[in-house]
MMTF fields as JSON, N, C-alpha, C and O atoms, coordinates in Angstrom:
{
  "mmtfVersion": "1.0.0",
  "mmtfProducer": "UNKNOWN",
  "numBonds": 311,
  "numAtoms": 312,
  "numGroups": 78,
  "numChains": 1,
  "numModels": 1,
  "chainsPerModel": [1],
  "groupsPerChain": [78],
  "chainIdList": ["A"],
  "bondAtomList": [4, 2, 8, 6, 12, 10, 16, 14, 20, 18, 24, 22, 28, 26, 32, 30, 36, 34, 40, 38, 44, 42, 48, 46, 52, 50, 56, 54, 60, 58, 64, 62, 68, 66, 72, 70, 76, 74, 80, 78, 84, 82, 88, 86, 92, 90, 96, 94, 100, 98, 104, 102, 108, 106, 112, 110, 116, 114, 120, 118, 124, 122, 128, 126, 132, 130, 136, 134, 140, 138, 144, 142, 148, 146, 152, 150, 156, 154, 160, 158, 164, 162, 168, 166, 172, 170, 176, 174, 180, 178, 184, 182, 188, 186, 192, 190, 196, 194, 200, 198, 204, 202, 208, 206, 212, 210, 216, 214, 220, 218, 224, 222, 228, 226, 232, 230, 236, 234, 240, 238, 244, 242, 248, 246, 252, 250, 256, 254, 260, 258, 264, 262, 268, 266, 272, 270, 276, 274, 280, 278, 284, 282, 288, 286, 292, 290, 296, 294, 300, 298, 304, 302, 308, 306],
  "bondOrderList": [1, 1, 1, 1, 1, 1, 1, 1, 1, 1, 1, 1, 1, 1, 1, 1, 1, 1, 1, 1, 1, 1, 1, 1, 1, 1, 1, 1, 1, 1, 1, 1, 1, 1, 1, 1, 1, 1, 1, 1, 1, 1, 1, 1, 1, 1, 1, 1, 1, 1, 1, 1, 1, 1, 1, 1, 1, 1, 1, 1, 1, 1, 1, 1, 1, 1, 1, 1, 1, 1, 1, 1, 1, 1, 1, 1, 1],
  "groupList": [{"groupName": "UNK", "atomNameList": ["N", "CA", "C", "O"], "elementList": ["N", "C", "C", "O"], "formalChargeList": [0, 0, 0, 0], "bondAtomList": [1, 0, 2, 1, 3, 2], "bondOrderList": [1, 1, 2], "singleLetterCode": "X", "chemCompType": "L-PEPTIDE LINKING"}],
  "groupTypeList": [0, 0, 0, 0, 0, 0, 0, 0, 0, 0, 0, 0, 0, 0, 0, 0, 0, 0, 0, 0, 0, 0, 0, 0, 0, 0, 0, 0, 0, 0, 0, 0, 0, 0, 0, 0, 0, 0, 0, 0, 0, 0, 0, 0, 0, 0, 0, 0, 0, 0, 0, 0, 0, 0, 0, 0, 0, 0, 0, 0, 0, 0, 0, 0, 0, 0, 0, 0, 0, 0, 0, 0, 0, 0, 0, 0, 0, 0],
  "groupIdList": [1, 2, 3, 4, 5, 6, 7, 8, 9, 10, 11, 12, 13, 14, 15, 16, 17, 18, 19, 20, 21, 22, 23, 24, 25, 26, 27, 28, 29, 30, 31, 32, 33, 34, 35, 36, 37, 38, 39, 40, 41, 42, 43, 44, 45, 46, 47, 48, 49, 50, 51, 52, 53, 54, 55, 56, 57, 58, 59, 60, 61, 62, 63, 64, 65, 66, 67, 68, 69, 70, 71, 72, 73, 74, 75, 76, 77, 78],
  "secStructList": [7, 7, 7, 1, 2, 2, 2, 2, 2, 2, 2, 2, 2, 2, 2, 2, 2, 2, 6, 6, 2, 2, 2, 2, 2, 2, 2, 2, 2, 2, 2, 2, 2, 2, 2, 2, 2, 2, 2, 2, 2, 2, 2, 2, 2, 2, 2, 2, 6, 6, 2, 2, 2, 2, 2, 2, 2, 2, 2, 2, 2, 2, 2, 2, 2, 2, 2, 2, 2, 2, 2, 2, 2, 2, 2, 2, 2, 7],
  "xCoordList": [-13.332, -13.824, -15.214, -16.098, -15.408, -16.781, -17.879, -17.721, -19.005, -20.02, -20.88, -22.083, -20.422, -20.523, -21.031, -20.682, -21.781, -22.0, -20.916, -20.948, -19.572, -18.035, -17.335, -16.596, -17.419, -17.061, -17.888, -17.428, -19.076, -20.181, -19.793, -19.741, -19.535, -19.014, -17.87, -17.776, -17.042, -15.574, -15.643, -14.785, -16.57, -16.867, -17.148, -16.536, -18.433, -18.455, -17.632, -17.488, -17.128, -16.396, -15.068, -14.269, -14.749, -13.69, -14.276, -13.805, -15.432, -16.265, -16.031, -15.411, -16.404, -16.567, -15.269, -15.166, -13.881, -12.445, -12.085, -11.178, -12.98, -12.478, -13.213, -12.697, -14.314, -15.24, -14.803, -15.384, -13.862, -13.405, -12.037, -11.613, -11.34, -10.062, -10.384, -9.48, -11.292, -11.996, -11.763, -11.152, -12.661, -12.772, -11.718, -11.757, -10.714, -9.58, -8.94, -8.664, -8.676, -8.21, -8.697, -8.024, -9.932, -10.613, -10.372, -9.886, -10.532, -10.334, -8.795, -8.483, -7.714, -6.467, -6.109, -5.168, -6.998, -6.936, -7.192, -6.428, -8.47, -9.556, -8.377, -8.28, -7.642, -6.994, -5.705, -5.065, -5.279, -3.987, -4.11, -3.333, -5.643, -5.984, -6.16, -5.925, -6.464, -6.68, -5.228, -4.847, -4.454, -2.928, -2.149, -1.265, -2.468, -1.946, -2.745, -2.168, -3.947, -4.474, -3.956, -3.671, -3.993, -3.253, -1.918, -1.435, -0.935, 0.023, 0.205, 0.912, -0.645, -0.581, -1.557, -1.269, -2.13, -2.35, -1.347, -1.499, -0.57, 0.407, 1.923, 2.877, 1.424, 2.848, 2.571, 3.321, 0.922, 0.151, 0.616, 1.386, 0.185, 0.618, 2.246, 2.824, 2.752, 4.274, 4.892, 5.779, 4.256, 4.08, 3.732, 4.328, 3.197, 2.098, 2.884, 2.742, 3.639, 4.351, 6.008, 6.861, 6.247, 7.824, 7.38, 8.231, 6.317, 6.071, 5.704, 6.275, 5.015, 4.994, 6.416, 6.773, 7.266, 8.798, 9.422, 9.946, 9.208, 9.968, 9.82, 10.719, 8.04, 7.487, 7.89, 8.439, 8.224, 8.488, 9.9, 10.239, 10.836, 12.04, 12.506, 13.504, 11.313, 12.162, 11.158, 11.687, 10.181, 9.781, 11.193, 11.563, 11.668, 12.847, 13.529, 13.685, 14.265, 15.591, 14.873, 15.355, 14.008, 13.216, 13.478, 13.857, 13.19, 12.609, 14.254, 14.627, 15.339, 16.377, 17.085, 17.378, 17.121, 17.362, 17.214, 18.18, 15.52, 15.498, 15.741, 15.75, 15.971, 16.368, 17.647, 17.855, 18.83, 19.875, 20.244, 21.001, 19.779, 19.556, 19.238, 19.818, 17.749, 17.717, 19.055, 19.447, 19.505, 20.501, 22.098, 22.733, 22.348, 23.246, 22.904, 23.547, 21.664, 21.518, 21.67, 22.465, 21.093, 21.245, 22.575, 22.871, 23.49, 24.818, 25.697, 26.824, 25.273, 26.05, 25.418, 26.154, 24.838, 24.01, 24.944, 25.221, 25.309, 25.655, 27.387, 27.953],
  "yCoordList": [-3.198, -4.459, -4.685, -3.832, -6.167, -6.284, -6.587, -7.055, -6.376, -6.162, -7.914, -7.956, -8.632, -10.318, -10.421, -9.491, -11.373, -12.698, -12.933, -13.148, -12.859, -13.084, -12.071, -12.353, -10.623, -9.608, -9.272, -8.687, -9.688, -9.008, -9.975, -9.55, -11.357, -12.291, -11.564, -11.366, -11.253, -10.913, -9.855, -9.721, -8.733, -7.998, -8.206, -7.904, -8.917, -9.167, -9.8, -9.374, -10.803, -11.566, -10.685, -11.228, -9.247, -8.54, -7.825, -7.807, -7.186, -6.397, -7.055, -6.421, -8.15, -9.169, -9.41, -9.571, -9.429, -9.662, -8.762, -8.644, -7.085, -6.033, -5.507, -4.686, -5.931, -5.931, -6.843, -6.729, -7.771, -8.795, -7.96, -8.338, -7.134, -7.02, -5.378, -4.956, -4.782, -3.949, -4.148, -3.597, -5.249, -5.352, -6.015, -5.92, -6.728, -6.844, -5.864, -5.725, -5.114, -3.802, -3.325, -3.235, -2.981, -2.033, -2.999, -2.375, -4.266, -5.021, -4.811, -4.659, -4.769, -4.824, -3.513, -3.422, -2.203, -0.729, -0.886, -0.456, -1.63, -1.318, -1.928, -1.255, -3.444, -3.968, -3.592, -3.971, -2.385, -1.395, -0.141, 0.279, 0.286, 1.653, 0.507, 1.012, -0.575, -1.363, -1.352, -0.86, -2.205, -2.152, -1.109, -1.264, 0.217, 1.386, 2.084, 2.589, 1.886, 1.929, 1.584, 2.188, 0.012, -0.838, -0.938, -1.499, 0.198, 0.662, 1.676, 1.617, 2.852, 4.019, 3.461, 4.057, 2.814, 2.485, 1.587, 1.29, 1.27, 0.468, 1.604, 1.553, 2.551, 3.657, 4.733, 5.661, 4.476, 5.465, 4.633, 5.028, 3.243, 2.41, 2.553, 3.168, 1.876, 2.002, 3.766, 3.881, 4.69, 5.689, 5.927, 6.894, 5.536, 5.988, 4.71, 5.008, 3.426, 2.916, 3.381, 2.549, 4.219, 4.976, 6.239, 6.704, 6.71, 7.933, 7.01, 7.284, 6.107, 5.28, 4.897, 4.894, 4.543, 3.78, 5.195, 5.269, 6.065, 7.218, 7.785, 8.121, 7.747, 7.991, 7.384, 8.012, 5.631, 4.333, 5.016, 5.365, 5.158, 5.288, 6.701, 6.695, 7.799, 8.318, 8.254, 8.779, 7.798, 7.3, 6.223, 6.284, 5.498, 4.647, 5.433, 5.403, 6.459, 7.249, 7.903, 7.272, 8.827, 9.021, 8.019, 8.325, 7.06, 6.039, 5.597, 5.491, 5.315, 4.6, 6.495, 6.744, 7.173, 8.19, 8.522, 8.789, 8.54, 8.016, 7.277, 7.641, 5.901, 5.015, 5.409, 5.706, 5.487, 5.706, 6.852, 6.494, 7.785, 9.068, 8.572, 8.752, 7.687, 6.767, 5.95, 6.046, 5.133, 4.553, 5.492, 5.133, 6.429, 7.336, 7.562, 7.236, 8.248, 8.915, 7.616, 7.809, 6.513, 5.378, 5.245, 5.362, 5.003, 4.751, 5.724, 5.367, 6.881, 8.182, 8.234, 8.664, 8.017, 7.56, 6.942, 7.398, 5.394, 4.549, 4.986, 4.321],
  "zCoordList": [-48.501, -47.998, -48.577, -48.498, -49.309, -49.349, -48.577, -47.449, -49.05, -47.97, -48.151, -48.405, -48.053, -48.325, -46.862, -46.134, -46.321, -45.344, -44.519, -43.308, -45.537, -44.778, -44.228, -43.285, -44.712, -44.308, -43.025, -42.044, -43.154, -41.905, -40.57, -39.416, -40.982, -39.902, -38.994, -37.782, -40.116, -39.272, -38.697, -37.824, -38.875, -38.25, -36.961, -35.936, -37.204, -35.729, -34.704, -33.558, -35.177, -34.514, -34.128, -33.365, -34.644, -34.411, -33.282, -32.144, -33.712, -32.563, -31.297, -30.443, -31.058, -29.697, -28.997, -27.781, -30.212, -29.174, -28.939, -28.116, -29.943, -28.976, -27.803, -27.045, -27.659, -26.385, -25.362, -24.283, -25.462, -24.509, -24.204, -23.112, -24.675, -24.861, -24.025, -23.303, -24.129, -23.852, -21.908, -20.993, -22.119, -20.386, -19.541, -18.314, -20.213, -19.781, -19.249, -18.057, -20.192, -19.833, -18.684, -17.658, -18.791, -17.652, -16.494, -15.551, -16.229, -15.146, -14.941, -13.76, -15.893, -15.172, -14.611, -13.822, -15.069, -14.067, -13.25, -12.386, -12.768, -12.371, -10.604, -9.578, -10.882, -10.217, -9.791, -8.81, -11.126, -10.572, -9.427, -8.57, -9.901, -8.886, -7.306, -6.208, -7.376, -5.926, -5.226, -4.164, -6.396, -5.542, -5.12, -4.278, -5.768, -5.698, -4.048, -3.085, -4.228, -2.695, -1.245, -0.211, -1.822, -0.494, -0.111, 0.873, -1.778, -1.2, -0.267, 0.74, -0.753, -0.162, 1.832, 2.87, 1.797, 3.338, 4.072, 5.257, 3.51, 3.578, 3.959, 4.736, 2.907, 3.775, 4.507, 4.811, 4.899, 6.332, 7.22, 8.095, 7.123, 8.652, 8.871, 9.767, 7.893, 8.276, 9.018, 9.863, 8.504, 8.81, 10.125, 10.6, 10.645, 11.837, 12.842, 14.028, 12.667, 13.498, 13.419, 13.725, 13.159, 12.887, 13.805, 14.563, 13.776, 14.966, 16.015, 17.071, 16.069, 17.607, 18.048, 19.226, 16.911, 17.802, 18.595, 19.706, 17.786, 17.785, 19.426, 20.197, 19.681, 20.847, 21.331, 22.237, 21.521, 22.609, 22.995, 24.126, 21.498, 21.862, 23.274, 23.995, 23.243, 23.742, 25.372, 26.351, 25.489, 26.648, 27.324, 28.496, 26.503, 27.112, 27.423, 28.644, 26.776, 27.09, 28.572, 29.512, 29.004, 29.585, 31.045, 32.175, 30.592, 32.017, 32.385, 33.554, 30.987, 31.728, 32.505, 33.674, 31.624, 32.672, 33.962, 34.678, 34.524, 35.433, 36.729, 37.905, 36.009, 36.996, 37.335, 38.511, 36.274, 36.025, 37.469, 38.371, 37.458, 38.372, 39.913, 40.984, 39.425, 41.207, 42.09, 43.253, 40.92, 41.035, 41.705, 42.696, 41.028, 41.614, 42.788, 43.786, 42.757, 44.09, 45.153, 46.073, 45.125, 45.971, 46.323, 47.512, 45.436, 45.359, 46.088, 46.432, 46.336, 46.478, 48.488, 49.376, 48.593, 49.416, 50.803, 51.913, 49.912, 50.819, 51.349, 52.217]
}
């Protein structure tokens, strides 16, 4: 390549779309490590409400048992 006015132009002007092309990049990581985040808190919560149902669920079994038991005994009763 010669070392002309025109060669030194394109240089630069190459330099600059790879400095733009540069931070594209780093901005579209920069925006992948974010989504990858708000996935992973995203499968703590879902996480952490699958051990709450789990808990609800067996507080229910629990309580209709219970009643279920009151109910007999009432019934057995009369």
């Amino acid at each position: 390549m010669a070392d002309d006015d025109n060669g030194r132009v394109t240089m630069a002007v190459l330099g600059e779309k790879l400095d733009n092309l540069d931070g594209k990049v780093t901005a579209a990581l920069e925006d992948a490590k974010k989504e990858r985040t708000e996935r992973e808190n995203i499968g703590t919560r879902v996480t952490r409400l699958e051990e709450r149902m789990g808990i609800w669920s067996v507080l229910q079994a629990a309580y209709s048992t219970m009643v279920g038991a009151i109910a007999a005994f009432l019934g057995a009763r009369q």
